[in-house]
N, CA and C atoms of all chains as a GROMACS GRO file, in nm:
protein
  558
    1UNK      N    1  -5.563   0.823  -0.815
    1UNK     CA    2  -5.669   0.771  -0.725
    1UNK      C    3  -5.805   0.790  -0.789
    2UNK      N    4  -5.926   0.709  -0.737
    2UNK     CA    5  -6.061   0.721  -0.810
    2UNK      C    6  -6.137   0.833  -0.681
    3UNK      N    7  -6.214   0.858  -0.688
    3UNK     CA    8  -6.339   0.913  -0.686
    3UNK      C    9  -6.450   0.794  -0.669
    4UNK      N   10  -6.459   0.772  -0.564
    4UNK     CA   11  -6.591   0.689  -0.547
    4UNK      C   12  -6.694   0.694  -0.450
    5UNK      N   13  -6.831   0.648  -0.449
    5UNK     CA   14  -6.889   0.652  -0.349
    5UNK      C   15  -6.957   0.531  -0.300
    6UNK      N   16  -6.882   0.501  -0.156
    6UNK     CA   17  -6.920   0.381  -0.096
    6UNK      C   18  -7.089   0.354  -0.136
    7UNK      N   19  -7.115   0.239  -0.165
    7UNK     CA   20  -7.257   0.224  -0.154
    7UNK      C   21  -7.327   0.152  -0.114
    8UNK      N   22  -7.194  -0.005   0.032
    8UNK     CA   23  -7.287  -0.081   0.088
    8UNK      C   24  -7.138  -0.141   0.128
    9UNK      N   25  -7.155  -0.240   0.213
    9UNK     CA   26  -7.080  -0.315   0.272
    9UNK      C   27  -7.035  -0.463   0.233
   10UNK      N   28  -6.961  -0.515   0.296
   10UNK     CA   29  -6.942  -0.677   0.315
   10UNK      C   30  -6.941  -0.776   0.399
   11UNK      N   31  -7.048  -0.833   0.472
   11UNK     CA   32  -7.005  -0.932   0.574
   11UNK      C   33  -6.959  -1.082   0.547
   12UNK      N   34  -6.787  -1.133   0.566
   12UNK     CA   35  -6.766  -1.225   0.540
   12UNK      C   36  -6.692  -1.283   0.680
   13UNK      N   37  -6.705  -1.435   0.687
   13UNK     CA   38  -6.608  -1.445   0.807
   13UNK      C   39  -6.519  -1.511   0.773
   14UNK      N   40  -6.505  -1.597   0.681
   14UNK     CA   41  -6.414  -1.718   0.626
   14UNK      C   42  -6.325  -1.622   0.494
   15UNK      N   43  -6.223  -1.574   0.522
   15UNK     CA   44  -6.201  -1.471   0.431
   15UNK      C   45  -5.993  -1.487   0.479
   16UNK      N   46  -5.944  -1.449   0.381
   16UNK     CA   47  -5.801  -1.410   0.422
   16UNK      C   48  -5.766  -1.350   0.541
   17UNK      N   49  -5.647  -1.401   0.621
   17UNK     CA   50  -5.560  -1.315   0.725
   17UNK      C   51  -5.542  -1.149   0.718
   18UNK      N   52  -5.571  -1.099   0.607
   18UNK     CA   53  -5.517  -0.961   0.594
   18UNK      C   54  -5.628  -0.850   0.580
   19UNK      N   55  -5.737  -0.960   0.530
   19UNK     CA   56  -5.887  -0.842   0.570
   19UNK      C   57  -5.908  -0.857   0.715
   20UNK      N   58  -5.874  -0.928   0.817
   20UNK     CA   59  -5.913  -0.929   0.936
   20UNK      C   60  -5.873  -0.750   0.986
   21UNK      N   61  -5.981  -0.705   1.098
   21UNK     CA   62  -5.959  -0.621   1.134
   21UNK      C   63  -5.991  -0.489   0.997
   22UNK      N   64  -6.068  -0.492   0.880
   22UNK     CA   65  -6.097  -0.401   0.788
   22UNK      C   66  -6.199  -0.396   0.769
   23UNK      N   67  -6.294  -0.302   0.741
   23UNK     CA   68  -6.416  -0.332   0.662
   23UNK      C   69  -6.401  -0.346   0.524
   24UNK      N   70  -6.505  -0.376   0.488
   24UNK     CA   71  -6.497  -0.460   0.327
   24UNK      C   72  -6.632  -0.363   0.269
   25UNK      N   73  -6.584  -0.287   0.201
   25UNK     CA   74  -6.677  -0.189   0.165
   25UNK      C   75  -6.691  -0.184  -0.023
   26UNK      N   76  -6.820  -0.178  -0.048
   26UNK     CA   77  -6.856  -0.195  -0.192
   26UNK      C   78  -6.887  -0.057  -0.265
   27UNK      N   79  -6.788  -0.018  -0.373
   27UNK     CA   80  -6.799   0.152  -0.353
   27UNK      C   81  -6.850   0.149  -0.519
   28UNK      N   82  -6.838   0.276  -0.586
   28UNK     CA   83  -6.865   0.284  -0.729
   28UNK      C   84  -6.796   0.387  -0.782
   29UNK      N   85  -6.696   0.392  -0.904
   29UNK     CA   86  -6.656   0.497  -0.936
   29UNK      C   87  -6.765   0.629  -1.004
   30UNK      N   88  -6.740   0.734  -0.927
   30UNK     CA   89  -6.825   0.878  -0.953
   30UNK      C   90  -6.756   1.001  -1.053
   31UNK      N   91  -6.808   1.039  -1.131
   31UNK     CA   92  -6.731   1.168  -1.174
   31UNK      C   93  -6.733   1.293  -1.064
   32UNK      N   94  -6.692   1.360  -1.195
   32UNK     CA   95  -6.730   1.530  -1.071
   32UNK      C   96  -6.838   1.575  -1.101
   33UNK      N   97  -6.880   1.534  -1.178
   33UNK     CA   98  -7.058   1.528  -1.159
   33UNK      C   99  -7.115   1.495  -1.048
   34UNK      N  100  -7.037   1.380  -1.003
   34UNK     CA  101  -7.130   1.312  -0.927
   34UNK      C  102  -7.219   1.148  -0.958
   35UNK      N  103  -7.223   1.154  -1.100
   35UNK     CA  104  -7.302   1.034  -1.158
   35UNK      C  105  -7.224   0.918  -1.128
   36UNK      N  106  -7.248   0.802  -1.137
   36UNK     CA  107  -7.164   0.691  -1.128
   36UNK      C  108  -7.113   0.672  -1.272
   37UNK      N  109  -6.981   0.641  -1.276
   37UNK     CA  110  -6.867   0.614  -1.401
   37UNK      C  111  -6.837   0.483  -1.383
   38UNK      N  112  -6.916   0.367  -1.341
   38UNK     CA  113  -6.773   0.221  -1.332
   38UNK      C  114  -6.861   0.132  -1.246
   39UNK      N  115  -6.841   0.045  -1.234
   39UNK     CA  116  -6.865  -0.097  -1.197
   39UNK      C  117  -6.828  -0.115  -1.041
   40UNK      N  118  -6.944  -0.214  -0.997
   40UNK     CA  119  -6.873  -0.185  -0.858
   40UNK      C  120  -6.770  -0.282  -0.824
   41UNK      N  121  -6.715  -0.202  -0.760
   41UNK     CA  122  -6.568  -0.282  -0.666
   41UNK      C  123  -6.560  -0.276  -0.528
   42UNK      N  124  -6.499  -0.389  -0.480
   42UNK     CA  125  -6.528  -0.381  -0.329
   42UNK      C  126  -6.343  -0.340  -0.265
   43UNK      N  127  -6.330  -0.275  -0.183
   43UNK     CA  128  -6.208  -0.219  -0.094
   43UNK      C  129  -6.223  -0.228   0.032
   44UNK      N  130  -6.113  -0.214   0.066
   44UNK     CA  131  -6.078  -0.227   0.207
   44UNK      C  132  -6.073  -0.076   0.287
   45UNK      N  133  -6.121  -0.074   0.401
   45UNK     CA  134  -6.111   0.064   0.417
   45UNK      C  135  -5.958   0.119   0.522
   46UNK      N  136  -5.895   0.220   0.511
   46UNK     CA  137  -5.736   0.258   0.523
   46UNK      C  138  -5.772   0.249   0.645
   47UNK      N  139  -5.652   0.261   0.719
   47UNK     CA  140  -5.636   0.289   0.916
   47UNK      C  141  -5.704   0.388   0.920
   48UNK      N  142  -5.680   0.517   0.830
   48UNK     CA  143  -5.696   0.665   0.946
   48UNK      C  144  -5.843   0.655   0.853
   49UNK      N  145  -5.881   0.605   0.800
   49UNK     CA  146  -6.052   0.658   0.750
   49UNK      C  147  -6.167   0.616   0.807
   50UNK      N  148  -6.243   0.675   0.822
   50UNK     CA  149  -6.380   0.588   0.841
   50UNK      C  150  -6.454   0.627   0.751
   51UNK      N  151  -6.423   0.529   0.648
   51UNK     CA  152  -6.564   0.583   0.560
   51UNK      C  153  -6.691   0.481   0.583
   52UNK      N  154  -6.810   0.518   0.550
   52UNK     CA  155  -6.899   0.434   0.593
   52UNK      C  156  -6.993   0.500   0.447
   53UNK      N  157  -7.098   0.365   0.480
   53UNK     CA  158  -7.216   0.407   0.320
   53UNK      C  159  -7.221   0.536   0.312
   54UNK      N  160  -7.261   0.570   0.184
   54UNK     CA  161  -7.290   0.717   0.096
   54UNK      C  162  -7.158   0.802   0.158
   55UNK      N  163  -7.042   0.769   0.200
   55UNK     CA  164  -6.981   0.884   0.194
   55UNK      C  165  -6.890   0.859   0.018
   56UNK      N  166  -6.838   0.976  -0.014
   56UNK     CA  167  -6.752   1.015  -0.133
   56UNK      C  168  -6.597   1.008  -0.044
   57UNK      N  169  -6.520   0.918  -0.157
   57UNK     CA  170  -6.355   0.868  -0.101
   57UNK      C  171  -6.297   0.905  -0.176
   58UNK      N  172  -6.191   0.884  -0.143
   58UNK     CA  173  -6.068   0.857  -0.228
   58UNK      C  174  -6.001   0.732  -0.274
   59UNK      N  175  -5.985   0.650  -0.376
   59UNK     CA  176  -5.942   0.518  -0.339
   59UNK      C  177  -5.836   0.478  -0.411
   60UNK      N  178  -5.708   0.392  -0.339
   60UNK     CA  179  -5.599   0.388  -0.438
   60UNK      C  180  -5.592   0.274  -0.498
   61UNK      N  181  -5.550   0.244  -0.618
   61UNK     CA  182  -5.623   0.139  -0.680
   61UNK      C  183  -5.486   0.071  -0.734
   62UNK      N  184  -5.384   0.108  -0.697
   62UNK     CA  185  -5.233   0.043  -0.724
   62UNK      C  186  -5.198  -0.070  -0.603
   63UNK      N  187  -5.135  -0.184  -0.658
   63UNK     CA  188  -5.143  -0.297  -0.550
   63UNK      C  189  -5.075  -0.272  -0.430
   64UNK      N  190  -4.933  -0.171  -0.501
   64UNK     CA  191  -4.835  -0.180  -0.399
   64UNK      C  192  -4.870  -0.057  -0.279
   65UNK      N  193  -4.948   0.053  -0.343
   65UNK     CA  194  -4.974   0.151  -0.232
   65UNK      C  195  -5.097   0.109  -0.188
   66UNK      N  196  -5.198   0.054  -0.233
   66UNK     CA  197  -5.308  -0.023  -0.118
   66UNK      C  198  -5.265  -0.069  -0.042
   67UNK      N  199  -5.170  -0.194  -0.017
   67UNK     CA  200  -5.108  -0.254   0.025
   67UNK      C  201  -5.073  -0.183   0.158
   68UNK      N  202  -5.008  -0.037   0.145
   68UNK     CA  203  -4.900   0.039   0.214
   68UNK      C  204  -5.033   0.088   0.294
   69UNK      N  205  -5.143   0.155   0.207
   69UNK     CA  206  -5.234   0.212   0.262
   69UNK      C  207  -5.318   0.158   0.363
   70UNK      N  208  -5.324   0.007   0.360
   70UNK     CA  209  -5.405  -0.056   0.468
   70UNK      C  210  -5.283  -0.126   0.588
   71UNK      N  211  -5.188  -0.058   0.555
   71UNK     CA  212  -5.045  -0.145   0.682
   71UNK      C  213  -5.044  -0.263   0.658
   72UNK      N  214  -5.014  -0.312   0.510
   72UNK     CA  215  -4.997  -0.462   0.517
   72UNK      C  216  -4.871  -0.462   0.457
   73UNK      N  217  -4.761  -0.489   0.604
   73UNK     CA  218  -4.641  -0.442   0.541
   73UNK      C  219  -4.572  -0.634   0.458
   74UNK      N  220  -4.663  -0.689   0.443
   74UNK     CA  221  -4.607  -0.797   0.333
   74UNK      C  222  -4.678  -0.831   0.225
   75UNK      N  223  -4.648  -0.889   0.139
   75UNK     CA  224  -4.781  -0.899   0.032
   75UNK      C  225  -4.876  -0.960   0.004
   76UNK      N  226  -5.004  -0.918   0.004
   76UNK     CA  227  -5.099  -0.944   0.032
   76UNK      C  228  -5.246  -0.959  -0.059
   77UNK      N  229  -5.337  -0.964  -0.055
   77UNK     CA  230  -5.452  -0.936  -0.163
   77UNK      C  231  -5.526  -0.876  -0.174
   78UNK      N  232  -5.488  -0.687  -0.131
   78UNK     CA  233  -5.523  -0.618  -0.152
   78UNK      C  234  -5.483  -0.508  -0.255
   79UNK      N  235  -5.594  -0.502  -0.318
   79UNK     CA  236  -5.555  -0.421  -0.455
   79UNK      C  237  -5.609  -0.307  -0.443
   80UNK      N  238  -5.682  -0.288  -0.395
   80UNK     CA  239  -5.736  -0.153  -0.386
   80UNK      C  240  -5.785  -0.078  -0.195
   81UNK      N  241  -5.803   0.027  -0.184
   81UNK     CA  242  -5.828   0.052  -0.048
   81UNK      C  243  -5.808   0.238  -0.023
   82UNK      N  244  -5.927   0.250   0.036
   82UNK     CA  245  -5.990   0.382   0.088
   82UNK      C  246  -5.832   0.449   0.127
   83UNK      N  247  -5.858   0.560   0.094
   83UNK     CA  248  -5.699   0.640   0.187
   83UNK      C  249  -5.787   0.755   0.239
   84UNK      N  250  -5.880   0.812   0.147
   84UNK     CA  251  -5.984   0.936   0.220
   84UNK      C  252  -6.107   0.963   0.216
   85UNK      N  253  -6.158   1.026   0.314
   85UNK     CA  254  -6.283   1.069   0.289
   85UNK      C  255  -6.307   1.226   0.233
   86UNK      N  256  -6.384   1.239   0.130
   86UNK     CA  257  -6.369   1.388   0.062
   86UNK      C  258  -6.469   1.440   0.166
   87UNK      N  259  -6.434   1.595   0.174
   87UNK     CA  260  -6.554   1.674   0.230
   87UNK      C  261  -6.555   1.737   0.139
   88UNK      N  262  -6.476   1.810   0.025
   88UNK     CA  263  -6.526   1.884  -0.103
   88UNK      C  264  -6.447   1.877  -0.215
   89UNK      N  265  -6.500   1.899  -0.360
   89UNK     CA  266  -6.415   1.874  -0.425
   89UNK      C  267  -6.444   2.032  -0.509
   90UNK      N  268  -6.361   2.096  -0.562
   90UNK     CA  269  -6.342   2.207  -0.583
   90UNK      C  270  -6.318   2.213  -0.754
   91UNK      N  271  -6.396   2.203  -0.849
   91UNK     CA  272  -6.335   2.253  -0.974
   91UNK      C  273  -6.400   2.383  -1.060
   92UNK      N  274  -6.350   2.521  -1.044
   92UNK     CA  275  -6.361   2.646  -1.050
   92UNK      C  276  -6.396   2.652  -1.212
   93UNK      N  277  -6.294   2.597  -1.270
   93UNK     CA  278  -6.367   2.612  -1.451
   93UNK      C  279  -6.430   2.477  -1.477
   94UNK      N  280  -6.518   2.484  -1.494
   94UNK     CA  281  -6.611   2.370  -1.528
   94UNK      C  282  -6.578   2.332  -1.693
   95UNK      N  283  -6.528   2.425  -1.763
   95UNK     CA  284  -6.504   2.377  -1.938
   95UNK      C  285  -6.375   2.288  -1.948
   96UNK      N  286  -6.288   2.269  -1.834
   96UNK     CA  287  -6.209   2.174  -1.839
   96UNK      C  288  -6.231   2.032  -1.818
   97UNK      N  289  -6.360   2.013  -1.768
   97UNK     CA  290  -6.383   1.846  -1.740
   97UNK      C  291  -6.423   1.815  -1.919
   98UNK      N  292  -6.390   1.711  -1.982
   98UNK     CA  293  -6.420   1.643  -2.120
   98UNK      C  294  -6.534   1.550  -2.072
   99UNK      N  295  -6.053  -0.511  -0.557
   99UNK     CA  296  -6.137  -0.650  -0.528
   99UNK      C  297  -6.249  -0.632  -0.614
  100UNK      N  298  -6.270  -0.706  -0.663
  100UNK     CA  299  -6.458  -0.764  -0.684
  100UNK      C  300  -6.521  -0.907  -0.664
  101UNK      N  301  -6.692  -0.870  -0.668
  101UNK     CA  302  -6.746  -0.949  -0.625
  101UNK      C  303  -6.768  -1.058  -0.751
  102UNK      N  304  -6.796  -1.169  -0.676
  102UNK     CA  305  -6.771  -1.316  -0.823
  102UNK      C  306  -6.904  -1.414  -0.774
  103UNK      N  307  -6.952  -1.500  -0.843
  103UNK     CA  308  -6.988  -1.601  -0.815
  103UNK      C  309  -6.900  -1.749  -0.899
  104UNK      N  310  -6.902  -1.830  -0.802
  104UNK     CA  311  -6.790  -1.953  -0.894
  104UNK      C  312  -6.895  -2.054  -0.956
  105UNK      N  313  -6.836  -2.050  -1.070
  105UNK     CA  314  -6.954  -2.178  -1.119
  105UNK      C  315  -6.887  -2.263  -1.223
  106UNK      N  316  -6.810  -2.294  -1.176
  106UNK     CA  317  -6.694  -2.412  -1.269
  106UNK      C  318  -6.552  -2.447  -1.171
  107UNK      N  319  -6.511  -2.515  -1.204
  107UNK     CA  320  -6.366  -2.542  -1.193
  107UNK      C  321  -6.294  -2.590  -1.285
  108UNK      N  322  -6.121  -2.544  -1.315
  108UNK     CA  323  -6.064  -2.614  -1.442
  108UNK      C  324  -5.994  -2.693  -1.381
  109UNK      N  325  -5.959  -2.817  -1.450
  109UNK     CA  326  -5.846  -2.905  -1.440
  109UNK      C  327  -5.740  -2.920  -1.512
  110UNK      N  328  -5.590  -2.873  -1.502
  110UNK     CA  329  -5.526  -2.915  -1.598
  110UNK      C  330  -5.377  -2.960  -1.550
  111UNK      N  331  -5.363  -3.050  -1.639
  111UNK     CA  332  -5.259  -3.138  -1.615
  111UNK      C  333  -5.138  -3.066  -1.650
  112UNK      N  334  -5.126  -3.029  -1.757
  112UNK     CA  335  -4.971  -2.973  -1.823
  112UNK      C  336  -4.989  -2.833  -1.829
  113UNK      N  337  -4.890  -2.784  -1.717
  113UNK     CA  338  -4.960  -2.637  -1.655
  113UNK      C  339  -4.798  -2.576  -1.580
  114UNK      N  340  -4.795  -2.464  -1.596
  114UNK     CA  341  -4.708  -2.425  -1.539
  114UNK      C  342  -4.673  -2.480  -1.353
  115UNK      N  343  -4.546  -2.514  -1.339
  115UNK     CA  344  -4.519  -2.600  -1.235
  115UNK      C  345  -4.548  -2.517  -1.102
  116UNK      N  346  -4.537  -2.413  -1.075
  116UNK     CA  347  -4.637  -2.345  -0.964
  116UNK      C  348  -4.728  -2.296  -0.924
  117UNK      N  349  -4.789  -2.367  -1.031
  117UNK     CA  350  -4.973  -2.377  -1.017
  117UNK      C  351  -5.005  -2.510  -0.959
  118UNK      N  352  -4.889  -2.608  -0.975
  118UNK     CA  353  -4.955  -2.698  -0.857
  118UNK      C  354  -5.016  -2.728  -0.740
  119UNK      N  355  -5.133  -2.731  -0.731
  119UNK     CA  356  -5.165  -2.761  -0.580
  119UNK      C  357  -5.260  -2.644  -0.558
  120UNK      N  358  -5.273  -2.564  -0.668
  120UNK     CA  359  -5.392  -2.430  -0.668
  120UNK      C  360  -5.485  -2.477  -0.730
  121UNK      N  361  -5.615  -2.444  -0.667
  121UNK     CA  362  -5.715  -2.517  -0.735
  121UNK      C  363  -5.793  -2.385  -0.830
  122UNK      N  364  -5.827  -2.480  -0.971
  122UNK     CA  365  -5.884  -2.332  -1.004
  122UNK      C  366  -5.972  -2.329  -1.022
  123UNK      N  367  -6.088  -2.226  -1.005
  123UNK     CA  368  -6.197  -2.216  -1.025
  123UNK      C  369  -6.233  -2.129  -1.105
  124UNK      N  370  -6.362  -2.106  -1.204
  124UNK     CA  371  -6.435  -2.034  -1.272
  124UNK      C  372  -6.523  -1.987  -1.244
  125UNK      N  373  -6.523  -1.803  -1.245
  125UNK     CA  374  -6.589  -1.761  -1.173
  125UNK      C  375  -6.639  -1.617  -1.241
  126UNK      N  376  -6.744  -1.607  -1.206
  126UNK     CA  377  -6.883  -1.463  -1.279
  126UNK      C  378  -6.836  -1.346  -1.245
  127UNK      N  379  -6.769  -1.283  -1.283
  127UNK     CA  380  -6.782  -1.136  -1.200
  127UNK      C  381  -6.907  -1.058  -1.198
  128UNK      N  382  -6.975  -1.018  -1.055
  128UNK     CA  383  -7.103  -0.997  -1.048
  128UNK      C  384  -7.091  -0.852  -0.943
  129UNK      N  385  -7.231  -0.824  -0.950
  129UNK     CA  386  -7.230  -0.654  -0.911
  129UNK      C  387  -7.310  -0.692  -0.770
  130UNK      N  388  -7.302  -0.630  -0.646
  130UNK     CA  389  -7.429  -0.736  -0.521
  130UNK      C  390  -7.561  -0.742  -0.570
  131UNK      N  391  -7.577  -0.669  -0.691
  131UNK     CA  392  -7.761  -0.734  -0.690
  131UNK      C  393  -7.730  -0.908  -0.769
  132UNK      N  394  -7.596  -0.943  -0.812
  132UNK     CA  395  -7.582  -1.044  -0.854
  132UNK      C  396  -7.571  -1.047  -1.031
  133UNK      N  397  -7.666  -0.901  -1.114
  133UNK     CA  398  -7.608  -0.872  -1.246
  133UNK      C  399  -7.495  -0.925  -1.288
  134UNK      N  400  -7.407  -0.999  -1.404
  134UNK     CA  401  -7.310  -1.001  -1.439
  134UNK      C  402  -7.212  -0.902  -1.469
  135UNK      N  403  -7.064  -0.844  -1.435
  135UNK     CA  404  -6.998  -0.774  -1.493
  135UNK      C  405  -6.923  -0.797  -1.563
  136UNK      N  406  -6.895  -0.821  -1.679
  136UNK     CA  407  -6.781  -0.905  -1.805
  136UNK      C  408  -6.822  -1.041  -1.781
  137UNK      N  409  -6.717  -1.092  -1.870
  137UNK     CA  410  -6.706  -1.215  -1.873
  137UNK      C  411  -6.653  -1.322  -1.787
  138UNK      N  412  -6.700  -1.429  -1.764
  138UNK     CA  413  -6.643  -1.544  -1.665
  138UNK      C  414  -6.467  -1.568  -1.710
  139UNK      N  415  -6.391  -1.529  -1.558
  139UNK     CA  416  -6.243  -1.549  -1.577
  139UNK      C  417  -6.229  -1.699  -1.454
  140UNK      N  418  -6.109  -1.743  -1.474
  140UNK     CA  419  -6.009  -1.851  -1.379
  140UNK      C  420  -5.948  -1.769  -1.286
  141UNK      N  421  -6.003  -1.841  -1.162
  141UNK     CA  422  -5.896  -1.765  -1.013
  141UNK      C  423  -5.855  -1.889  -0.992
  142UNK      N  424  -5.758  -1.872  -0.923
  142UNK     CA  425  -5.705  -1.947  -0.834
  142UNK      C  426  -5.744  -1.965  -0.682
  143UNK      N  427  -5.782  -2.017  -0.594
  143UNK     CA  428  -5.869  -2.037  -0.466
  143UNK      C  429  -5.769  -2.045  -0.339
  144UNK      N  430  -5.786  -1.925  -0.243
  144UNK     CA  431  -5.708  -1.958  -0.144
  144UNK      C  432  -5.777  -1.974  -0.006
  145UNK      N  433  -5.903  -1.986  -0.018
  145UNK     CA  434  -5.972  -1.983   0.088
  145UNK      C  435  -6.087  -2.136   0.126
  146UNK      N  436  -6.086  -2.236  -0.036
  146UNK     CA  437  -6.160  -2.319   0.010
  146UNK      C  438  -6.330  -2.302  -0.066
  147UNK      N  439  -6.298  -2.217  -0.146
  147UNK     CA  440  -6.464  -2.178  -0.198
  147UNK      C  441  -6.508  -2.314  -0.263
  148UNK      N  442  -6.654  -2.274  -0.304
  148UNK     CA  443  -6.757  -2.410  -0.330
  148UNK      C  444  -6.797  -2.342  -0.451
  149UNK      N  445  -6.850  -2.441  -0.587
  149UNK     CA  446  -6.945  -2.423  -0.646
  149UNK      C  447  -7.068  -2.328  -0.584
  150UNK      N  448  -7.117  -2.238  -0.706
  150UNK     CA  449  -7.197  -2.172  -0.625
  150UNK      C  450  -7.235  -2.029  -0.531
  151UNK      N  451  -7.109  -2.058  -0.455
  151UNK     CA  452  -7.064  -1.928  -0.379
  151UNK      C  453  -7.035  -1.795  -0.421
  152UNK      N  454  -7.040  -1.729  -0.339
  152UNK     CA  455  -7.046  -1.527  -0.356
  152UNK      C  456  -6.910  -1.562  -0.337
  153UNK      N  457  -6.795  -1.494  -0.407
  153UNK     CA  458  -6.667  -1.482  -0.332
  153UNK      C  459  -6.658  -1.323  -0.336
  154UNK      N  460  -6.495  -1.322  -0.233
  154UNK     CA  461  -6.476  -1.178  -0.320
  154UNK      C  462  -6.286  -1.264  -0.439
  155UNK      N  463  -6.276  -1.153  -0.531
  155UNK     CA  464  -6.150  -1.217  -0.585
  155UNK      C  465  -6.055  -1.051  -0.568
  156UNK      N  466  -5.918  -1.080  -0.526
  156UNK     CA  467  -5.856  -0.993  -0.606
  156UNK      C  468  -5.752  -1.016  -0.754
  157UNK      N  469  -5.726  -0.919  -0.805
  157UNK     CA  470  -5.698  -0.902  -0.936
  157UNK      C  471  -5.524  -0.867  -0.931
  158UNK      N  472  -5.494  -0.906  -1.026
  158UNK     CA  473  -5.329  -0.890  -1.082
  158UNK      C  474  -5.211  -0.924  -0.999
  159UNK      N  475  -5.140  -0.901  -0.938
  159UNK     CA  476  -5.044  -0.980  -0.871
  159UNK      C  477  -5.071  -0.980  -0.785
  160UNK      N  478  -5.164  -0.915  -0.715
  160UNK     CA  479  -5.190  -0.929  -0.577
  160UNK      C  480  -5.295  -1.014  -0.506
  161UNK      N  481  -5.370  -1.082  -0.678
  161UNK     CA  482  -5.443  -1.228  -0.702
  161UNK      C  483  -5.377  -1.336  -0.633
  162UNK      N  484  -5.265  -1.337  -0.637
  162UNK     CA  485  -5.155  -1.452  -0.626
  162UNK      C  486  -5.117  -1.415  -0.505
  163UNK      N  487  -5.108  -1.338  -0.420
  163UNK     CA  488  -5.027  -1.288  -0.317
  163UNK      C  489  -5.086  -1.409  -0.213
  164UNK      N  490  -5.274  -1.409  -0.219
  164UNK     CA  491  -5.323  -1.493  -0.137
  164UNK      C  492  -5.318  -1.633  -0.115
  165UNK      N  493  -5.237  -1.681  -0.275
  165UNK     CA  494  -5.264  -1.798  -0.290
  165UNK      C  495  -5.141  -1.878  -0.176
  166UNK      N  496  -5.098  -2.018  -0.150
  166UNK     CA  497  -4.990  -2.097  -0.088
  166UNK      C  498  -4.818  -2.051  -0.131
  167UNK      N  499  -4.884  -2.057  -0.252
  167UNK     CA  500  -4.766  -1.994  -0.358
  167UNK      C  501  -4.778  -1.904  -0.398
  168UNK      N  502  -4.716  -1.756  -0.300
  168UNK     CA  503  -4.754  -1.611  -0.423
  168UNK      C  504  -4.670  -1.630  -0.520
  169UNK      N  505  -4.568  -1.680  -0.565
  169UNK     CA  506  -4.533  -1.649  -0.672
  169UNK      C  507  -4.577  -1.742  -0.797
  170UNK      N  508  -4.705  -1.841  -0.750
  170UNK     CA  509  -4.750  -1.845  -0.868
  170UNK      C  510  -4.786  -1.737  -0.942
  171UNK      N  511  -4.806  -1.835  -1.107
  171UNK     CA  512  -4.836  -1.702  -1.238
  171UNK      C  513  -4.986  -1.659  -1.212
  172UNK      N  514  -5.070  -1.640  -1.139
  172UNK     CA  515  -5.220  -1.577  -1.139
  172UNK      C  516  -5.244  -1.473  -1.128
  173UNK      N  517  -5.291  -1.418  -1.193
  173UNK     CA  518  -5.372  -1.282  -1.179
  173UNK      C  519  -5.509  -1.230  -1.114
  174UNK      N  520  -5.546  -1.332  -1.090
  174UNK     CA  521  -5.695  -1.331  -1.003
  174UNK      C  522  -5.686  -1.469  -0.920
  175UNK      N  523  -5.689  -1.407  -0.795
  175UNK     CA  524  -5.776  -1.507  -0.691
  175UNK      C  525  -5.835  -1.448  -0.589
  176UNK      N  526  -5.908  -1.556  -0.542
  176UNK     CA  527  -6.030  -1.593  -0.441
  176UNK      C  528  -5.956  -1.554  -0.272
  177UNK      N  529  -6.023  -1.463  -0.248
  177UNK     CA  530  -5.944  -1.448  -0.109
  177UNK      C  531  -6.042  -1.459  -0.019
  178UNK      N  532  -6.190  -1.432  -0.004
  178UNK     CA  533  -6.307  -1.438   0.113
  178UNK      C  534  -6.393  -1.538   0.073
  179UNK      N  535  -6.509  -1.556   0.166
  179UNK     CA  536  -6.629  -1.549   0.081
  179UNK      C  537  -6.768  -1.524   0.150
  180UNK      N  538  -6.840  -1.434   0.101
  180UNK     CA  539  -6.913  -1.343   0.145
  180UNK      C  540  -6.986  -1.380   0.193
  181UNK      N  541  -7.057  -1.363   0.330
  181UNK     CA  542  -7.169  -1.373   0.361
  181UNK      C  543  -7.303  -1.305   0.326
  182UNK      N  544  -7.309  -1.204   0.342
  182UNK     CA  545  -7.389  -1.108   0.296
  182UNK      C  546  -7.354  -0.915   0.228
  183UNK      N  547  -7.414  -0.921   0.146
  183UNK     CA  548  -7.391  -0.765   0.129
  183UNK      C  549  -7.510  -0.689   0.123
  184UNK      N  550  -7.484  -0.570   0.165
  184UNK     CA  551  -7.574  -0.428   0.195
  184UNK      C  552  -7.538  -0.322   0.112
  185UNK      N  553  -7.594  -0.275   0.015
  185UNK     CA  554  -7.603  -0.187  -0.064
  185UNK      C  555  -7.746  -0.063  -0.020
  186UNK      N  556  -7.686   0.027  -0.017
  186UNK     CA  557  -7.820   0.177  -0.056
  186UNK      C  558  -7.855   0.140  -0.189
   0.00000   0.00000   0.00000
């Protein structure tokens, strides 16, 4: 999973059957720094999350568990999608990040 | 997903047989201030987009999932298209 932090939204109305009922959220991959690492991408956000701007997620970026992750139990065009919201991320030896 | 702008369409005649009837378009991958990200790729369109337009696309088989025919061969298509975005 990535590390990202939402950083704005999507309003569309003319859009696929399977974003109905999701928000469409525009996130950025973050290290454990914190800095941004990546390009933005837009996701869908999971059932049990609410993530909303500036929070830090979790995001799964495999077709078939996005898929699973947003209850789209057929296949669909979601490739990526929120599963959590972090409240902390914990790394004790800092000489292990490269 | 990412965000695209379309600014072409291809036409081709002698094409794998379940790409018929998918229209394809050429399209920017762009960041919401509209910056370019890589290079301009071919989606396939399942929503009706225009020259012009913000879409969103998804990527790799799940490009195709949206299209009439998921089991066409695409790797990217057009599944929304955006009205507006809000960035911090």
């Amino acid at each position: 999973m990535l590390i990202a932090k939402v950083v704005g939204n999507v309003v569309s109305t003319q859009k696929h059957e399977d974003y109905r009922g999701h928000k469409l959220l525009i996130i950025r991959q973050v290290g454990t720094d914190g800095e941004f690492c990546g390009p933005e991408m837009i996701t869908v956000d999971g059932a049990d999350s609410d993530a909303g701007v500036g929070d830090i997620v979790l995001v799964i970026q495999e077709g078939g568990g996005a898929r699973h992750a947003a209850r789209c139990d057929h296949p669909g065009p979601i490739d990526l999608c929120v599963i959590a919201v972090v409240d902390m991320i914990n790394i004790p030896h800092q000489e292990f990040i490269q | 997903m990412n965000s695209a702008k379309v600014i072409g369409t291809v036409v081709a005649t002698r094409k794998d047989e379940r790409l018929n009837g998918v229209r394809l378009m050429v399209i920017q991958p762009i960041d919401s201030k509209g910056n370019a990200q890589g290079p301009p790729v071919v989606a396939g369109d399942a929503v009706g987009s225009g020259i012009g337009e913000t879409v969103i696309y998804a990527k790799s088989k799940e490009g195709a999932f949206g299209l009439p025919n998921p089991e066409a061969c695409c790797d990217a298509g057009i599944t929304a298209i955006i009205d507006s975005m809000y960035t911090i």
